[in-house]
C-alpha angles and dihedrals in degrees: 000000000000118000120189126194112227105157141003089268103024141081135186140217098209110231112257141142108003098349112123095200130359133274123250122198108190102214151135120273080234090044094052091042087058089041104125094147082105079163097057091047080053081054102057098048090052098055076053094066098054128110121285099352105155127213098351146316109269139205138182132222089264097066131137148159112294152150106302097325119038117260099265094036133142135191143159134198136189108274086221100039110022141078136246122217124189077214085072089048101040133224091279102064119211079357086179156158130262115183119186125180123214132211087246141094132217100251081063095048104037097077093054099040097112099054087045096057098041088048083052092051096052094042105050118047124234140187154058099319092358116157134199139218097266100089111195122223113210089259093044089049088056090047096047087054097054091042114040120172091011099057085063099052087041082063107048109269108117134329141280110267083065089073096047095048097048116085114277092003087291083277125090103206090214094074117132115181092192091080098057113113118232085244097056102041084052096063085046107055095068105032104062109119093031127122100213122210141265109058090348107120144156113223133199097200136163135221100249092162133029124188098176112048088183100047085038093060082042097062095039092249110142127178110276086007113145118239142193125219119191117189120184156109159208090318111214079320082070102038087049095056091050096048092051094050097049092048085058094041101054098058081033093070102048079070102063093050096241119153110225117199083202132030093215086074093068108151149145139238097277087228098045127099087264107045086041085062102043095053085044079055104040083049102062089048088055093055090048085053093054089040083056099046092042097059089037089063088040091063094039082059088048094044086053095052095048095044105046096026106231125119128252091266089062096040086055089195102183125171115231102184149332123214136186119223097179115050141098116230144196100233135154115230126167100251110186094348083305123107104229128185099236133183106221130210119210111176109177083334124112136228108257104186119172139247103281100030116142094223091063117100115256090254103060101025089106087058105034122239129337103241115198111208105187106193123190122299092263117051115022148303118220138214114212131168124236128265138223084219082052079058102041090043111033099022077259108320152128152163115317101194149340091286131216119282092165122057106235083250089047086053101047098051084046089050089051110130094016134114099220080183102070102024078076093048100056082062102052100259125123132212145199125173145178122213116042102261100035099115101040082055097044096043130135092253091057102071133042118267113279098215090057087048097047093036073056100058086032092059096036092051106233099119128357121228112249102176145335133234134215125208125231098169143023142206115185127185 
């Protein structure tokens, strides 16, 4: 496929056959010379082609094959005139990333680092079908998916400046829990405060680099400072929504006349009955998400204080900030010198809003967004602040992680005859996980080098590096 330079950090898919607009990959020169996902790329040009997608389809260095849109994909379409696909949103709705800083360095943390992984891993569950100790009634459920994040603080776990520091008030206005299948709100009821399994972790870090002093002391990161990165989603609440609402899309679609170049797009009007009822639905899965990330850091507060003994005034565990990689959102952009009402498609990428944005919290409005870049176990994960180039450029938008470059199955023969294990612990870093072959899938090896992927959006501007993080210890679903 056809691949065009037009600037130092972007590529384009030239428009051709049934594309409506281009396609845009932001990369690295060095990044599009090693670029063998010639299925992603396909990817890419087909979102292009769908109904109502307005400047290009976009992806970011992260990108890789996925579901309907590539992972790392971004796309937005005219609220009136446009679709919207739960392939451009992906089975793990609002899958995301919650960072929290605490008061403590690492000299005061290290001796007591095996205790403290194995406490985390006994105290929050992991794992394909886990569940936790929050059980749901039928009413509570429906609460928890209007709510969202603030269920979980109104009942005790954790405070109030988490929810105001987490995207969209961990709570989208639009749920409607009266769309949620049987099957779906069963798989939910038993599995809120769990972490999950595959890539989902939870991370004790420290800021070992910082590249903004000022948005550094804004977001409370401070040099040696531990840290604590929570990665996870909607949990089977979430897949199941997805899964519904693919199986009535896809005989949905053959009624609007729309001619797919890949079944995995399948999608609806977004004003119509039936994409009215999918973003209601993925809504709901995405409040569940922040209601799940919001008690997980809860007991990772809890798990601090027991094992190293100190109240919740020394540990200082603050949020700083909580962000979706797979939703679909109503947003206004300035799209060819005219304000137009979008739905925009972030699959495993991340929000990037500006200094100055109104759906910024108060806190942070003077730096732009906190953006959490979790890389693999093993290197580093990044915190980086929002752009008004990442406005005028993505609808807002940039990388969400390191990305795959090998398949699980791909991982596990390479790992063959090596103790992953111990190959962490050589450089300081702990683990704990749950599933046999966990590890071996989630390895170094497995994903691009972070440092590559963030140096990418950094140059291209669509969002500036503000710290990095190290990791000491390790739980992994």
């Amino acid at each position: 496929m056809e691949l065009k330079k037009i600037s130092p950090y972007c590529y384009e898919i030239p428009k051709s056959g049934s594309m409506n607009v281009p396609g845009r990959i932001f990369m690295s020169s060095r990044m599009a010379d090693k670029l063998r996902e010639e299925e992603a790329l396909k990817q890419v040009a087909n979102v292009a082609s769908l109904p109502g997608i307005l400047k290009a389809a976009m992806a970011m260095p992260d990108m890789h094959w996925g579901y309907g849109f590539p992972i790392g994909g971004v796309a937005a379409f005219d609220w009136d005139s446009g679709v919207i696909s739960p392939g451009g949103v992906g089975y793990d709705i609002n899958c995301g990333v919650r960072l929290a800083g605490t008061g403590l360095e690492e000299k005061e943390v290290r001796p007591a680092l095996e205790r403290l992984v194995e406490a985390l891993f006994q105290n929050i569950p992991s794992g394909v079908g886990s569940t936790g100790s929050v059980k749901l009634s039928a009413k509570e459920e429906m609460k928890v998916l209007r709510e969202g994040g603030r269920w979980a603080v109104r009942h005790g776990f954790g405070e109030g400046s988490d929810v105001e520091r987490t995207e969209d008030g961990g709570c989208m206005d639009q749920a409607d829990p009266s769309v949620i299948s049987e099957r779906a709100l069963a798989r939910g009821a038993k599995q809120l405060g769990t972490l999950g399994s595959g890539n989902h972790f939870l991370e004790v870090g420290v800021v070992d680099e910082i590249f903004d002093e000022a948005a550094a002391h804004t977001f409370g990161l401070f040099h040696n400072q531990v840290t604590v990165l929570l990665h996870s989603g909607s949990r089977g609440l979430g897949y199941q929504v997805c899964d519904d609402s693919l199986a009535f899309m896809a005989k949905h679609v053959k009624t609007l006349g729309i001619q797919l170049p890949d079944r995995q797009l399948a999608c609806a009007m977004i004003r119509s009955e039936a994409g009215r009822r999918y973003f209601a639905a993925m809504a709901c899965a995405a409040n569940y998400a922040w209601a799940n990330r919001q008690i997980l850091l809860h007991r990772a507060r809890e798990t601090f204080q027991q094992v190293l003994g100190i109240g919740p005034r020394e540990l200082a565990m603050h949020q700083v900030y909580d962000i979706c990689h797979n939703i679909a959102k109503r947003e206004e952009h300035t799209v060819d010198g005219q304000l137009r009402t979008v739905c925009v498609h972030r699959k495993g990428a991340t929000r990037a809003f500006p200094p100055g944005h109104p759906d910024i919290c108060q806190a942070y409005r003077q730096i732009g967004q906190p953006i959490l870049i979790p890389g693999d176990m093993g290197t580093a994960s990044y915190v980086m602040a929002g752009t008004q180039t990442a406005m005028d450029q993505s609808f807002g938008s940039t990388c969400h992680g390191a990305g795959r470059v090998l398949s699980r199955t791909a991982a596990k023969k390479r790992s063959k005859g090596r103790s992953i294990q111990r190959e962490l612990a050589d450089k300081g870093i702990l683990v704990k996980w749950t599933g046999r072959s966990t590890l071996a899938e989630e390895m170094p090896d497995a994903y691009k080098d972070i440092d590559e992927v963030v140096d990418a959006v950094h140059g291209a501007g669509l969002s500036k590096k503000v710290a990095r993080l190290r990791p000491i210890c390790v739980i992994k679903g």
